[in-house]
C-alpha positions in Angstrom: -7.6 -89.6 -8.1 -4.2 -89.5 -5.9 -4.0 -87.6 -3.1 -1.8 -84.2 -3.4 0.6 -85.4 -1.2 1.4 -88.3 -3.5 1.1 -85.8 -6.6 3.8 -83.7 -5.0 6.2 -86.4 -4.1 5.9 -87.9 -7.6 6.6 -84.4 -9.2 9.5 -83.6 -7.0 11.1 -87.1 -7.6 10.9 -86.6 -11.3 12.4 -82.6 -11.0 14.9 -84.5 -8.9 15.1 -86.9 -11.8 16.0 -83.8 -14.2 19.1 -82.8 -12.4 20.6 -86.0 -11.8 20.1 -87.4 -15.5 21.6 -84.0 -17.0 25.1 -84.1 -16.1 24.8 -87.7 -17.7 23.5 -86.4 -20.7 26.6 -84.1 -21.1 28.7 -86.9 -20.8 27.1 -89.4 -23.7 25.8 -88.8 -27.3 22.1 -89.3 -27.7 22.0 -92.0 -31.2 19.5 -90.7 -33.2 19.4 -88.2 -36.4 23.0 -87.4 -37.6 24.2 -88.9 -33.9 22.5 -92.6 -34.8 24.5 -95.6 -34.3 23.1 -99.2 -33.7 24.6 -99.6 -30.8 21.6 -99.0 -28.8 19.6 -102.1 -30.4 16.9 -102.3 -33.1 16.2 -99.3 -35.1 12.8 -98.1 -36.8 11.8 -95.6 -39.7 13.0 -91.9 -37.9 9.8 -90.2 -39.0 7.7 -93.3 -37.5 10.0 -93.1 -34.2 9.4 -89.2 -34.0 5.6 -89.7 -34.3 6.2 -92.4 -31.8 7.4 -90.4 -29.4 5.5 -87.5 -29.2 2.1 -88.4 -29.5 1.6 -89.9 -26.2 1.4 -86.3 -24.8 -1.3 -85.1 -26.8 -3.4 -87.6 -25.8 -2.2 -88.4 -21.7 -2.1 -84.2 -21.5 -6.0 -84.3 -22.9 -7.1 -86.8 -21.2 -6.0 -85.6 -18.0 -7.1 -82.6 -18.6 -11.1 -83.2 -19.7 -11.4 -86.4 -18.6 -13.1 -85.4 -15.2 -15.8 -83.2 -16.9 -14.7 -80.1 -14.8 -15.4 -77.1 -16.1 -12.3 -75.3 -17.4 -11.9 -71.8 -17.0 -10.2 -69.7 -19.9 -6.8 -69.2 -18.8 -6.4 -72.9 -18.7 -7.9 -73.4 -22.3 -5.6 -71.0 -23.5 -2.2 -72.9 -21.5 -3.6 -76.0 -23.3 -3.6 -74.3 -26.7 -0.5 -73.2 -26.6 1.1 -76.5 -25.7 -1.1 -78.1 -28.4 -0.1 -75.6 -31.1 3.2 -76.9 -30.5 2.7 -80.7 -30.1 0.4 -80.7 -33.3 3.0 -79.4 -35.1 5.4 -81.7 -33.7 3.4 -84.5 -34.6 1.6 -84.4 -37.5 3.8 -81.8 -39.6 7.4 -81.6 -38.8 7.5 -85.6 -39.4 6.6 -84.9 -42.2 8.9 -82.3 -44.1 11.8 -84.2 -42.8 14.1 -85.8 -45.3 15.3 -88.7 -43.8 16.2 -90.5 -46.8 16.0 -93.8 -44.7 17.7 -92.8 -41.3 16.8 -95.5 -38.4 16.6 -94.3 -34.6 16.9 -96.7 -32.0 13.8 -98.5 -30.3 15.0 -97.2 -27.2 15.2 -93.8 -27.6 11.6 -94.0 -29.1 10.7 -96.4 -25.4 12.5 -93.6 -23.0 10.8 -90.8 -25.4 7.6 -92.0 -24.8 8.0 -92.7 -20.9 9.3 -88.7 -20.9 6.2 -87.7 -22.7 3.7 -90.0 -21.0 5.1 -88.2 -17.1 5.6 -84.6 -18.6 1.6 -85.2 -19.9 0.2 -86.7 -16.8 1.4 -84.3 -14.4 0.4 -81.0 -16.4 -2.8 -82.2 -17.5 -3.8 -83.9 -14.2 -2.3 -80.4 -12.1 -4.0 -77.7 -14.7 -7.3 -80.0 -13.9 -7.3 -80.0 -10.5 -7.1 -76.5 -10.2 -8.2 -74.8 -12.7 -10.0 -72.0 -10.6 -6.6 -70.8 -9.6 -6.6 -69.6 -13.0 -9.6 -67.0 -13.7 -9.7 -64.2 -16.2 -8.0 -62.5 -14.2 -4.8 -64.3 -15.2 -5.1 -62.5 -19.0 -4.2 -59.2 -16.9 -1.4 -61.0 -14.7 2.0 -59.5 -15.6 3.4 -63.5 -15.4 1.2 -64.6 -18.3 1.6 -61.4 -20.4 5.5 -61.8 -20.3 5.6 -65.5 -20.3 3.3 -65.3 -23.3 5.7 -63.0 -25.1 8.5 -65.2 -24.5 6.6 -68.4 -25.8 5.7 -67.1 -29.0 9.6 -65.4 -29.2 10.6 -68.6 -28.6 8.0 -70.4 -30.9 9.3 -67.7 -33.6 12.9 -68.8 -33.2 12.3 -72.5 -33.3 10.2 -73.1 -36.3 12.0 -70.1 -38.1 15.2 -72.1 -37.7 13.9 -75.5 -38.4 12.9 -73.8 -41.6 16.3 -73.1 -42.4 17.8 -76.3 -41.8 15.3 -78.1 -44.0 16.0 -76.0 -46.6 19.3 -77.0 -46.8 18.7 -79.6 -48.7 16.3 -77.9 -50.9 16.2 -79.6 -54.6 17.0 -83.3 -53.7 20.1 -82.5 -51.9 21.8 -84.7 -49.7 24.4 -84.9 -46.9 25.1 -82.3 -44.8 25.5 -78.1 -45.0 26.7 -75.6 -42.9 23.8 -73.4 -42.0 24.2 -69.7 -41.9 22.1 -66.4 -41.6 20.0 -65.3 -38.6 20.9 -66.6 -35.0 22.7 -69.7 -37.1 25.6 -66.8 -37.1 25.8 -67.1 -33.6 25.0 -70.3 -32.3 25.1 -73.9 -33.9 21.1 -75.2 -32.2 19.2 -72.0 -32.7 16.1 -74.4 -33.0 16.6 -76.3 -29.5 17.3 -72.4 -28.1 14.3 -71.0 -29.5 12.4 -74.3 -27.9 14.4 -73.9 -24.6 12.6 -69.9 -24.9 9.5 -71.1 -25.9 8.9 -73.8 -22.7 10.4 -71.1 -20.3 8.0 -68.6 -21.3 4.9 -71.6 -21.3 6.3 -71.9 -17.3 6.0 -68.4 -16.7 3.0 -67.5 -18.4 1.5 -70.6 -16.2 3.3 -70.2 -13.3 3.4 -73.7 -11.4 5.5 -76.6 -10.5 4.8 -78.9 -13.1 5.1 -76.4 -16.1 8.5 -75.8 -14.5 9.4 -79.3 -14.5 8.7 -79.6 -18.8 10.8 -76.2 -19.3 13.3 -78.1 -17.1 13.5 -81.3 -18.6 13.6 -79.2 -22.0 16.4 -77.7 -20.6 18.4 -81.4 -19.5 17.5 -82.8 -22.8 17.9 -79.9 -25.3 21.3 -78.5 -24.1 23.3 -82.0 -23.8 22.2 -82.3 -27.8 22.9 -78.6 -28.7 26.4 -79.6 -27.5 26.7 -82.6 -29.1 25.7 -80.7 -32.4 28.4 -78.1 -32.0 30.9 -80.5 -31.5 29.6 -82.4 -34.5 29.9 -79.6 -37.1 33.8 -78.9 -35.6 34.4 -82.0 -36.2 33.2 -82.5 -39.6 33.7 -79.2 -40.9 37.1 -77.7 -41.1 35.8 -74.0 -41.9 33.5 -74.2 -39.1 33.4 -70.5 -37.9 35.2 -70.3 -34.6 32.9 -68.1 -33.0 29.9 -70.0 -32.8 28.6 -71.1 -29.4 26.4 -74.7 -28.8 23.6 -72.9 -27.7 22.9 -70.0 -25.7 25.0 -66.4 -27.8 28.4 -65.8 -26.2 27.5 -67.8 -23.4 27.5 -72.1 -24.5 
């Protein structure tokens, strides 16, 4: 057990850590999937790396969480289950309908991927522990978690709808790469790292605290830098790359 003082320096040095690290992140290319290079060291399977990487928050989130033997009001059962329902899928079925066809990822994106997850897991599940009775039933009615709900599922919606598209590009033992089109792929290159960037704002909102803000920021740092990176990937490659397309956000980025 830390003191709150402690847990409330900790979680503003790593909000703190969000801002600094995302104007970096604009400025370099993230080596893995179609970005990968070796230049960042030793390489491992992409599917084992992905696993890797976001398992340590299912389990430092849970263990956090239940570990105490408190008694966990509803609200908070239902905030777990909604990160869950996106983790699990994260980790033991997205892996899995990838078609790597032998793409590497660098050892230390897996090693900084894991650090992000084991920080973003300790301070939510060691926070929504602690107090729990600030969330009673109640909170169902609370105009915060009715609209923040709304936006996570929206979100939710958009993300796996999209990633759904981009797998079934290469449908029938295709390979290389497609230009995806149809739905908010008309609009934007990342519609599935906007519809995750939704889908953690709304998780903040329906919870309403400082470290669920901190995960929907650090979403934010990590997910836009790469939307851009995308964008400027399909320019580059494609020379029928329509014009109008933004990175990430419609008419905005």
């Amino acid at each position: 057990m830390i003191s709150e003082e402690t847990f409330n320096y900790l979680l503003y040095a790593w909000i703190a850590t969000a801002i600094i690290i995302f104007p970096v992140l604009l400025r370099i290319t993230v080596p893995y999937g179609r970005h990968t290079t070796n230049t960042w060291g030793p390489t491992i399977n992409n599917r084992l790396g992905w696993i890797l990487m976001e398992l340590p928050v299912i389990l430092v989130f849970s263990w956090f969480l239940f570990s105490n033997g408190q008694r966990l009001s509803n609200a908070v059962l239902v905030i777990y289950s909604l990160f869950m329902l996106h983790y699990l899928n994260r980790v033991f079925v997205f892996p899995f309908r990838l078609r790597t066809n032998g793409k590497r990822m660098p050892i230390t994106i897996v090693v900084f991927g894991i650090f992000f997850n084991l920080a973003n897991g300790f301070f939510n599940g060691y926070w929504l522990s602690k107090y729990s009775s600030t969330y009673d039933n109640t909170w169902f009615s609370d105009p915060r978690f009715i609209i923040g709900i709304i936006i996570f599922f929206a979100g939710m919606f958009i993300n796996i709808k999209s990633d759904n598209k981009l797998l079934s590009l290469r449908k029938g033992g295709k390979k290389g790469y497609y230009i995806p089109k149809g739905g908010l792929f008309n609009y934007i290159s990342s519609p599935n790292l906007f519809g995750e960037i939704i889908e953690w704002t709304g998780w903040a909102v329906l919870s309403w605290c400082l470290p669920t803000f901190s995960f929907a920021l650090w979403t934010f740092a990590n997910l836009v830098p790469r939307a851009i990176d995308h964008h400027r990937w399909y320019k580059r490659r494609f020379d029928d790359y329509p014009k109008n397309r933004k990175a990430v956000f419609p008419g905005l980025l």
